[in-house]
C-alpha positions in Angstrom: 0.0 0.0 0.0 1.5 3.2 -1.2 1.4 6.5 0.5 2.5 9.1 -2.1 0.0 11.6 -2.2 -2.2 11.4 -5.8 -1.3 14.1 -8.2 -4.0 17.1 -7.5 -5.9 18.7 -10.6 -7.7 21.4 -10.0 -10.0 22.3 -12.8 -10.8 25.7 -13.5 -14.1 25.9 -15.6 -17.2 27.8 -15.6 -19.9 26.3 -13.1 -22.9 25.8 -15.4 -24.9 22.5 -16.0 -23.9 22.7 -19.6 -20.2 21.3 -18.7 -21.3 19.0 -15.8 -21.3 15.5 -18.2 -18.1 16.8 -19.5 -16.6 18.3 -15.9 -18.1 14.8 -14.1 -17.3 12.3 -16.9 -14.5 13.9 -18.7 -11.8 16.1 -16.9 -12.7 13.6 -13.6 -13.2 10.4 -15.2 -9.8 11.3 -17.0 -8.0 12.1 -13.9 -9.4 8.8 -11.8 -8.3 7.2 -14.8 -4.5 8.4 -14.7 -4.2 7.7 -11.0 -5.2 11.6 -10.3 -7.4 13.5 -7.7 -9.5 16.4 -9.8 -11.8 18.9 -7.9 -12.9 22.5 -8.7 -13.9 25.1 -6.5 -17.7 25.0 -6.2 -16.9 20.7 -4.6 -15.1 22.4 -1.9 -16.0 23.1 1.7 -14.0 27.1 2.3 -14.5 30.0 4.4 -13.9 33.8 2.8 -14.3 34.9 -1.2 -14.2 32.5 -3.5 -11.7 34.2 -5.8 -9.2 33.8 -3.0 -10.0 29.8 -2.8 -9.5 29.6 -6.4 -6.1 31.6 -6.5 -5.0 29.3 -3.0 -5.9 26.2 -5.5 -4.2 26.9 -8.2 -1.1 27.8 -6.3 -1.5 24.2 -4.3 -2.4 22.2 -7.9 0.2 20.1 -9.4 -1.6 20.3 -12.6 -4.3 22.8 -14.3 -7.1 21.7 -16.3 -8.5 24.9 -18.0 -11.7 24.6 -19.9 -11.5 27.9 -22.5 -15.1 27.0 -24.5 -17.6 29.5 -23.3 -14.4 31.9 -23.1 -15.2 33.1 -19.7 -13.5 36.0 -18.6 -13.1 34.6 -14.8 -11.7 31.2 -16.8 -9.0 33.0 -18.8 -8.0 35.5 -16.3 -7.2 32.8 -13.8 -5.2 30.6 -16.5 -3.2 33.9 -17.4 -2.5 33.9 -13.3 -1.7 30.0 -13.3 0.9 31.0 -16.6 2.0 33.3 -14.5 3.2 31.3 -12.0 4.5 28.9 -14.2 1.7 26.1 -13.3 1.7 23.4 -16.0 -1.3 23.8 -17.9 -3.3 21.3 -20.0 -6.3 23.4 -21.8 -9.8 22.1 -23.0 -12.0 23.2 -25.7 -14.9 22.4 -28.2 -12.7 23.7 -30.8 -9.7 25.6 -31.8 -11.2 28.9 -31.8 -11.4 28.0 -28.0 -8.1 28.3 -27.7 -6.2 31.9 -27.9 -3.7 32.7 -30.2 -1.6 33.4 -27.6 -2.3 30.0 -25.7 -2.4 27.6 -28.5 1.2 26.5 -28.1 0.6 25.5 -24.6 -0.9 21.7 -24.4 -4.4 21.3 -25.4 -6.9 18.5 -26.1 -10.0 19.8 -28.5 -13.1 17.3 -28.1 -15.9 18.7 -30.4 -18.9 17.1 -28.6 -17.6 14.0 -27.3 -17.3 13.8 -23.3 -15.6 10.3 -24.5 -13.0 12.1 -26.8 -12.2 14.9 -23.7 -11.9 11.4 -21.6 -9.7 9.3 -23.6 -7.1 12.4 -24.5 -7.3 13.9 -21.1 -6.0 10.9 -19.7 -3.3 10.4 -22.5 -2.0 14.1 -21.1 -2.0 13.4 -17.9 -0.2 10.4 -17.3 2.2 11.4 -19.5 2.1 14.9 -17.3 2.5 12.5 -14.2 5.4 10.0 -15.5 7.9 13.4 -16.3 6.8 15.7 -13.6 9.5 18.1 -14.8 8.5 18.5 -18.0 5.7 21.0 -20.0 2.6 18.6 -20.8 3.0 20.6 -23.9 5.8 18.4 -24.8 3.6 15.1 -24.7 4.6 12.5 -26.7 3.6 13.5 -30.6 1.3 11.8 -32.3 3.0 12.8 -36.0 6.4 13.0 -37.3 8.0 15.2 -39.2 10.9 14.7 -41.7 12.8 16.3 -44.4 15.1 15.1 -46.9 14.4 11.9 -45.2 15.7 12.7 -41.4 13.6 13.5 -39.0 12.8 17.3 -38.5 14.4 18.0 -35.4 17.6 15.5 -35.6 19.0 17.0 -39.0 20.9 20.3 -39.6 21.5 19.8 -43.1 19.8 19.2 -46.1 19.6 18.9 -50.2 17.4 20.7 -51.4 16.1 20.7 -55.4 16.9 23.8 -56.8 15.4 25.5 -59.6 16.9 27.5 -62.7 18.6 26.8 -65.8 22.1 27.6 -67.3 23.4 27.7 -63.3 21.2 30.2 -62.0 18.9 29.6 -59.3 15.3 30.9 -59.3 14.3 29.2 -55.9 13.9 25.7 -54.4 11.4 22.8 -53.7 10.6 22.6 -50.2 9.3 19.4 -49.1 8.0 18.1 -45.7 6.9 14.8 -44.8 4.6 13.8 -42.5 4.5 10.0 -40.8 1.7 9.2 -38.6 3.3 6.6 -36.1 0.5 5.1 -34.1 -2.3 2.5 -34.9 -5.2 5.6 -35.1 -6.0 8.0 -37.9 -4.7 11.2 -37.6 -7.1 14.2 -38.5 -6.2 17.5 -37.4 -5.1 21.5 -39.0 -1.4 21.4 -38.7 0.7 25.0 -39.2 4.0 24.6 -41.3 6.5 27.2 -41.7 9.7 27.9 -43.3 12.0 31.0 -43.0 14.3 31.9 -45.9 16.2 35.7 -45.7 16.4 36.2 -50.0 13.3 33.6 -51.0 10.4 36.7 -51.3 7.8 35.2 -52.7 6.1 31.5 -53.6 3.9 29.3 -55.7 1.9 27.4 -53.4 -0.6 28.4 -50.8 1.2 29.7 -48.3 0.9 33.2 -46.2 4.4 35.4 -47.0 4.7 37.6 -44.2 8.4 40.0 -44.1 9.6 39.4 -40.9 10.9 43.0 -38.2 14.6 40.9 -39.6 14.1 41.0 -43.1 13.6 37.6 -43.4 10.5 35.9 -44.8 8.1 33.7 -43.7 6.0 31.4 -45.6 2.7 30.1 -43.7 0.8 27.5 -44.5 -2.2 26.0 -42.8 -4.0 22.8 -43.8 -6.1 19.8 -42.7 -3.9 16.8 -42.8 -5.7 13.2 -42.5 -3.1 11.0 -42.2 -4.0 7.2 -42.0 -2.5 4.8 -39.2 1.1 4.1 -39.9 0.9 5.8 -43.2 2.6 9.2 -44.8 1.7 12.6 -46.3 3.9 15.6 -47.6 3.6 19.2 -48.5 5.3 21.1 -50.6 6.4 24.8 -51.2 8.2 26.0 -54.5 9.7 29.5 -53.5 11.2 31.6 -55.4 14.7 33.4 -55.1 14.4 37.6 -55.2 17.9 38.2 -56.1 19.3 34.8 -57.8 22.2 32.6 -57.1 24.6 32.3 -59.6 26.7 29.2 -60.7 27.7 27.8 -58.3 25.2 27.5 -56.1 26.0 28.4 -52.2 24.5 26.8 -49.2 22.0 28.8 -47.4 20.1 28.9 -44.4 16.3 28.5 -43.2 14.2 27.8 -40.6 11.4 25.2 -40.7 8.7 24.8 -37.9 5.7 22.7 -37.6 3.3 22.7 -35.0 -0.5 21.4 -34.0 -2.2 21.3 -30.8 -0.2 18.9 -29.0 3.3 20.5 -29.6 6.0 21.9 -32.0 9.0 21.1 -33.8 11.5 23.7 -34.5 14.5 23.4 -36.4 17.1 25.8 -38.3 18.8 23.9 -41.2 21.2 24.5 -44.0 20.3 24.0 -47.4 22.8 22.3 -49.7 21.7 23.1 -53.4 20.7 20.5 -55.6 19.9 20.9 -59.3 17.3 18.7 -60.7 17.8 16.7 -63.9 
């Protein structure tokens, strides 16, 4: 019989009956699942204001469960004050327009409608949240992988790239990122990919350009990727050069990141020109 205390959650949601199957059978049923004790404030027996309860609870949690749906102002305000004190943080919502722009790198499980879909990727967070108590839950375990030039994203500092052009000079390069879905469930979700070149000023695909406060240029692009179980997708970018290399070719550098709702990879490489046949 052990008698290390459970890990606390302490769930910080609006208090109407429209989230009790989802507070009750969700964000609970997920943390009795991982071996967790979950309460929010209104279960509690306290004397005084209730705001100071909630601040005392979130100081004392070991882990936040924020639910951002109905975009509460009392719900955001007191998971600014948990960032602020550098609680780890594992955020709920219907959808991603629950989540805040400036919150939607933090760790965050989107369930549509599905109490059961909250349940089963709650718990997934959690014990992984439990098992590496030092670590951001933000840096769960990824679901996808990402590779380029056939190393993975965030192992590789170089790459060959195809280039572009004829008679030696370069009019831009073929970016290409694949994406492996490693586990035995479809994967359906809007990823974010990015790639920042400092001469490369414009593109051919669908990506947003946006000219960066360093000059540099970043090419945005958003899309749904459905991703079968163990198999592979890719996207691809041609950009174009502004200025022009000239034979021969040098190396250059950019910076790639993809990222989804359950993390990020980030990763500057160098580009080793490649002309195509």
């Amino acid at each position: 019989m052990t008698t290390t205390p459970k890990t606390f959650v302490f769930a910080v949601m609006p208090f109407r009956a429209e989230f009790d199957d989802m507070y009750q059978l969700g964000i609970k049923g997920a943390c009795e699942a991982a071996g967790a004790y979950c309460e929010r404030v209104d279960e509690q027996m306290y004397e005084g204001m209730v705001i100071e309860r909630i601040y005392n609870q979130i100081n004392k949690a070991d882990l936040i469960v924020a639910e951002l749906s109905a975009r509460s102002p009392n719900v955001l305000y007191e998971t600014g004050y948990a960032h602020g004190l550098g609680k780890r943080l594992i955020l709920i919502g219907r959808s991603e327009d629950d989540i805040p722009l400036d919150l939607n790198q933090h760790a965050h499980v989107i369930y549509g409608d599905s109490v059961s879909v909250l349940k089963s990727e709650l718990t997934k967070r959690l014990r992984w949240a439990m098992e590496n108590p030092e670590e951001n839950p933000s840096k769960a375990e990824l679901f996808i992988e990402f590779y380029v030039g056939g190393k993975p994203l965030s192992s590789t500092d170089s790459v060959e790239m195809p280039l572009l052009g004829t008679n030696g000079a370069v009019e831009g390069f073929v970016f290409r990122l694949d994406i492996h879905n490693r586990t035995d469930r479809p994967f359906s979700r809007r990823l974010g990919l990015a790639v920042v070149t400092e001469d490369i000023g414009r593109n051919e695909s669908e990506a947003k350009v946006v000219t960066l406060p360093d000059k540099r240029f970043l090419h945005l692009l958003e899309r749904e990727v459905t991703v079968p179980p163990g198999a592979w997708d890719n996207v691809e970018w041609v950009l174009r050069d502004r200025t022009q290399y000239y034979s021969p070719p040098v190396e250059f550098d950019i910076e790639v990141v993809a990222y989804a709702d359950f993390g990020s990879v980030r990763s500057p490489l160098r580009v080793k020109p490649a002309f195509t046949s």
